[in-house]
C-alpha positions as CSV (number, residue, x, y, z in Angstrom):
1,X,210.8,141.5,-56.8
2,X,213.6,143.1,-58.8
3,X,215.6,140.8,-60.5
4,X,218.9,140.8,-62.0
5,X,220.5,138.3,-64.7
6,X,224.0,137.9,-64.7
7,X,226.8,135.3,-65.7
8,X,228.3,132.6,-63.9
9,X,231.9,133.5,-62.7
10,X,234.5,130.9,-61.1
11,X,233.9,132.5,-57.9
12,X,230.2,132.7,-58.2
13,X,229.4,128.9,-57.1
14,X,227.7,130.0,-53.9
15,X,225.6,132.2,-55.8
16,X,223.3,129.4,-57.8
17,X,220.1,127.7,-56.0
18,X,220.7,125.1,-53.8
19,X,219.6,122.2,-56.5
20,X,221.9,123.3,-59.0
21,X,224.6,123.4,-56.6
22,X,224.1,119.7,-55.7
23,X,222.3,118.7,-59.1
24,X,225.2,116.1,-61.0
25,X,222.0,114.5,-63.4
26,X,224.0,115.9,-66.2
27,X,227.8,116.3,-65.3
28,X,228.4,112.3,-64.1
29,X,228.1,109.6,-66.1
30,X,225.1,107.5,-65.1
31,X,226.1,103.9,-66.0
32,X,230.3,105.2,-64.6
33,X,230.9,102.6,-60.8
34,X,232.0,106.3,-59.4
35,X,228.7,107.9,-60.1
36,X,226.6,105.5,-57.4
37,X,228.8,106.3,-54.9
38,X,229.4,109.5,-55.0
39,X,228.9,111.3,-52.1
40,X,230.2,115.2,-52.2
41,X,228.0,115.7,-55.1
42,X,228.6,120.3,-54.7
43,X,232.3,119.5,-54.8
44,X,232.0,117.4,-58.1
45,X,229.6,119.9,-59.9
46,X,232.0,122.9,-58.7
47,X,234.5,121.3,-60.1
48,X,232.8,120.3,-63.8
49,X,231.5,124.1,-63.9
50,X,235.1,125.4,-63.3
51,X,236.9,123.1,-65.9
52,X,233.7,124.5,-68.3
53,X,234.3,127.5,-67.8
54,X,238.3,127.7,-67.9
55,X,238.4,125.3,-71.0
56,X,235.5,127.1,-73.2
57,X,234.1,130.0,-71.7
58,X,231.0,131.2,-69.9
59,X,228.6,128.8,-68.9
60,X,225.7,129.8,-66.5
61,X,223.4,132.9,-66.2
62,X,221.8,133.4,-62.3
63,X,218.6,135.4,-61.8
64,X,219.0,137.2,-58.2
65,X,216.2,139.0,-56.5
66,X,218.4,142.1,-55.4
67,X,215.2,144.0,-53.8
68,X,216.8,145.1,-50.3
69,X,220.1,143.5,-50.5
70,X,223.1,145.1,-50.7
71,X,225.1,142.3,-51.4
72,X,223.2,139.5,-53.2
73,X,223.8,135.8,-51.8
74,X,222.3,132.5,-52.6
75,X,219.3,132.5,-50.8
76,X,218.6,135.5,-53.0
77,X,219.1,133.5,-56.5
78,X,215.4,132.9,-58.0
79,X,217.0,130.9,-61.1
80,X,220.0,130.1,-63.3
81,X,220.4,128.1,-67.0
82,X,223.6,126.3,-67.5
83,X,224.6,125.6,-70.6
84,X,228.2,123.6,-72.6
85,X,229.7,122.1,-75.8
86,X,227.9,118.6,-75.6
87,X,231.5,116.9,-75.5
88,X,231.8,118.4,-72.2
89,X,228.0,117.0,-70.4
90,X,228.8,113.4,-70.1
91,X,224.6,112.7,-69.4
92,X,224.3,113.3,-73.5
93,X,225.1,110.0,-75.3
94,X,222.8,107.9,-72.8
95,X,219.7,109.6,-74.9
96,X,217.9,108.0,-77.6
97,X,218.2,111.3,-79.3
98,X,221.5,111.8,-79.3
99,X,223.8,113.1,-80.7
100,X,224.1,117.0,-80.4
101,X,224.5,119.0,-83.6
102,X,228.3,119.5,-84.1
103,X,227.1,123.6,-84.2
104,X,225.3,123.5,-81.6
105,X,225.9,124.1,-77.8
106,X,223.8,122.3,-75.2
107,X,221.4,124.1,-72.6
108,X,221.5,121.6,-69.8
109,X,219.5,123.3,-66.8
110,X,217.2,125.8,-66.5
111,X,215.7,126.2,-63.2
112,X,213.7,128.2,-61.1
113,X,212.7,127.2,-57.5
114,X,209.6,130.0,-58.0
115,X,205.8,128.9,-58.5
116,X,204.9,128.3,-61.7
117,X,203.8,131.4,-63.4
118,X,206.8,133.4,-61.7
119,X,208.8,130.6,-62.4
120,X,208.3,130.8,-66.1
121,X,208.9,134.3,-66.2
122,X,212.4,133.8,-64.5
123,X,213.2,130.5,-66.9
124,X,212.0,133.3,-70.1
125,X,214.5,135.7,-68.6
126,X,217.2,133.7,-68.3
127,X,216.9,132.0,-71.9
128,X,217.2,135.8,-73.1
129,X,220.4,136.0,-71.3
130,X,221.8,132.7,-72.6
131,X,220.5,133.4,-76.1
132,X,222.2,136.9,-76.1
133,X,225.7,135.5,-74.6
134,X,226.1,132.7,-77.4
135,X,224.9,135.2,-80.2
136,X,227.9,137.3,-79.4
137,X,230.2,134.3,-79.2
138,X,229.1,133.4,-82.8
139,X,227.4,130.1,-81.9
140,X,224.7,128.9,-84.2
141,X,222.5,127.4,-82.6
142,X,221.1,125.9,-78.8
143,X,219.6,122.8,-78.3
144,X,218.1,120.8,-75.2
145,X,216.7,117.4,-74.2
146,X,213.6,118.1,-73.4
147,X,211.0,115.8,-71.6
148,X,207.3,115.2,-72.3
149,X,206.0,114.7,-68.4
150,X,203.1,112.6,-67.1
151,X,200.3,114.5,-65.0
152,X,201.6,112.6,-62.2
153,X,205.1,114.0,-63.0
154,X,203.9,117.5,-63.5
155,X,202.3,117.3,-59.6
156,X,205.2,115.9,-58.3
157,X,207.8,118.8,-59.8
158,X,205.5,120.9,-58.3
159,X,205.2,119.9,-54.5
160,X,209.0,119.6,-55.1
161,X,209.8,122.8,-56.6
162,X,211.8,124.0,-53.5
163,X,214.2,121.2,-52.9
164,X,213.7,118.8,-56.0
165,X,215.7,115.4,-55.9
166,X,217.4,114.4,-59.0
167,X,216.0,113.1,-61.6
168,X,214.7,112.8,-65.5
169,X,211.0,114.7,-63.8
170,X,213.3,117.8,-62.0
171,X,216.2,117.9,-63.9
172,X,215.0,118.4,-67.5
173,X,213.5,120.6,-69.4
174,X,210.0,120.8,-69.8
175,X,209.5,120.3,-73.8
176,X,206.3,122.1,-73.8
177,X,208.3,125.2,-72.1
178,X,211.1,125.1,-75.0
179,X,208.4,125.1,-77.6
180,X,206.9,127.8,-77.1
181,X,210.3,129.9,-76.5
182,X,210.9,129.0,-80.1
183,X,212.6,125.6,-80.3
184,X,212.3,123.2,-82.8
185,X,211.7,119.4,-82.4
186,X,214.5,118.2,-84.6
187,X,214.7,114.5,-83.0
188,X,211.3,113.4,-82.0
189,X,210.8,111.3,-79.3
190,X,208.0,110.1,-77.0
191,X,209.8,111.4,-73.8
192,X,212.7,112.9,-74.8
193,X,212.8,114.6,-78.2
194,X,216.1,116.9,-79.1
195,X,215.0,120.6,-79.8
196,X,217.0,123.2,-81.6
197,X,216.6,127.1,-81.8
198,X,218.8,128.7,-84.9
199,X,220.8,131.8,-83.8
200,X,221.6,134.3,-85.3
201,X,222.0,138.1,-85.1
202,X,218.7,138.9,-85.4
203,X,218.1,137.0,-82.2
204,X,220.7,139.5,-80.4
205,X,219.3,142.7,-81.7
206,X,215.3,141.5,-81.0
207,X,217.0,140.9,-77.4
208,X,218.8,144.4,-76.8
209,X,215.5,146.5,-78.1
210,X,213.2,144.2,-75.9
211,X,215.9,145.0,-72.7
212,X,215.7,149.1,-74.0
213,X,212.3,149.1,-74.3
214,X,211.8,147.5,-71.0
215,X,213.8,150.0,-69.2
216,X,212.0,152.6,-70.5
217,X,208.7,151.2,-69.5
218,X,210.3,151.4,-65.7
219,X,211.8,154.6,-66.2
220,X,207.8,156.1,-66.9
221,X,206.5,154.4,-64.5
222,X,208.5,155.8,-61.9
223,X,208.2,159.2,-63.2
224,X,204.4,158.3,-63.1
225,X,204.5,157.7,-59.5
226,X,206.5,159.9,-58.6
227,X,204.2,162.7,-59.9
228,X,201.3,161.3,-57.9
229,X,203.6,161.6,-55.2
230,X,203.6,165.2,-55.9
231,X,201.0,167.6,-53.2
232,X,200.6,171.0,-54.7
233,X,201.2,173.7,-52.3
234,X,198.8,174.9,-50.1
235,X,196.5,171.2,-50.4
236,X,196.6,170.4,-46.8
């Protein structure tokens, strides 16, 4: 698997995993008459993403697997992380937690349809990329909802983990997950405490020399293989 992070564009819809293509949990309002009968739920969150990203910027980073494919399509997306000013996530002030921090932008989604070990390695991956895109926009800090699942909850997002339905279990962050990235419960709650992480400079620096150092750790290990590839004259 070789994977690639890059950002959402207007035309990149197609691009995300199915899920987030269909997911509205966060872009509808839950108690708005519309919302329970809404039934082209890919137009409506085509339509939030591109009034997010013409009005403010930049929203989304996809993880492809571009091992063997010229031209990356969505059944070759392993992940994405959507994120947006609070104002803009209609979901937010229906938590007992809420409000968001007036500095603070929102990370709404991050997914990966992968098992869970690969999964996590995607979701880590991706954070990188959103933490790095807001540090060079000057914003101060990302926070989340996060949940605290059941065990019963846990089993159920995984036996899901391909084609999850919506939900508080599937469509939220895993707290746990966001803690040990680095966030911060800054409004605790028994299911669904606010977290923060602080951003800063440091953060985008720490991120570029992990990237560097990560590329030379694949440059070696190709030169590694290819000198075992290597048969001296005369060996055979």
């Amino acid at each position: 698997m070789s994977i690639v992070v890059s950002t959402l564009t207007l035309g990149g819809f197609d691009a995300l995993p199915a899920h987030d293509r269909q997911c509205v949990f966060w872009t509808m309002d839950p108690a708005a008459p519309s919302t329970a009968t809404l039934v082209d739920t890919e137009f409506e969150k085509e339509a939030w993403l591109s009034m997010v990203m013409l009005e403010w910027g930049p929203c989304g980073q996809v993880a492809t697997d571009v091992a063997g494919a010229d031209v990356p399509a969505s059944s070759d997306s392993v992940g994405c992380a959507l994120y947006a000013p609070p104002g803009a996530v209609p979901r937010v002030a229906h938590f007992p937690t809420a409000p968001v921090s007036p500095d603070a932008v929102l990370l709404t989604s991050l997914y990966s349809p992968l098992s869970a070990e690969d999964g996590d390695g995607i979701r880590d991956t991706l954070l990188h990329a959103v933490v790095r895109d807001l540090v060079n926009r000057g914003v101060r800090a990302l926070e989340a909802f996060g949940i605290r699942l059941e065990d019963n909850e846990v089993d159920e997002r995984r036996s899901l983990i391909d084609t999850p339905p919506c939900g508080e279990a599937t469509c939220m962050i895993d707290a746990d997950f966001l803690e040990k990235y680095g966030f911060e419960v800054v409004a605790p709650h028994h299911r669904f405490p606010r977290l923060r992480l602080e951003l800063d400079r440091d953060h985008g620096w720490k991120e570029d020399v992990e990237a560097a150092l990560e590329r030379l750790l694949e440059a070696a290990a190709l030169t590694v293989m290819e000198a075992d590839a290597r048969v001296p004259v005369g060996a055979r």
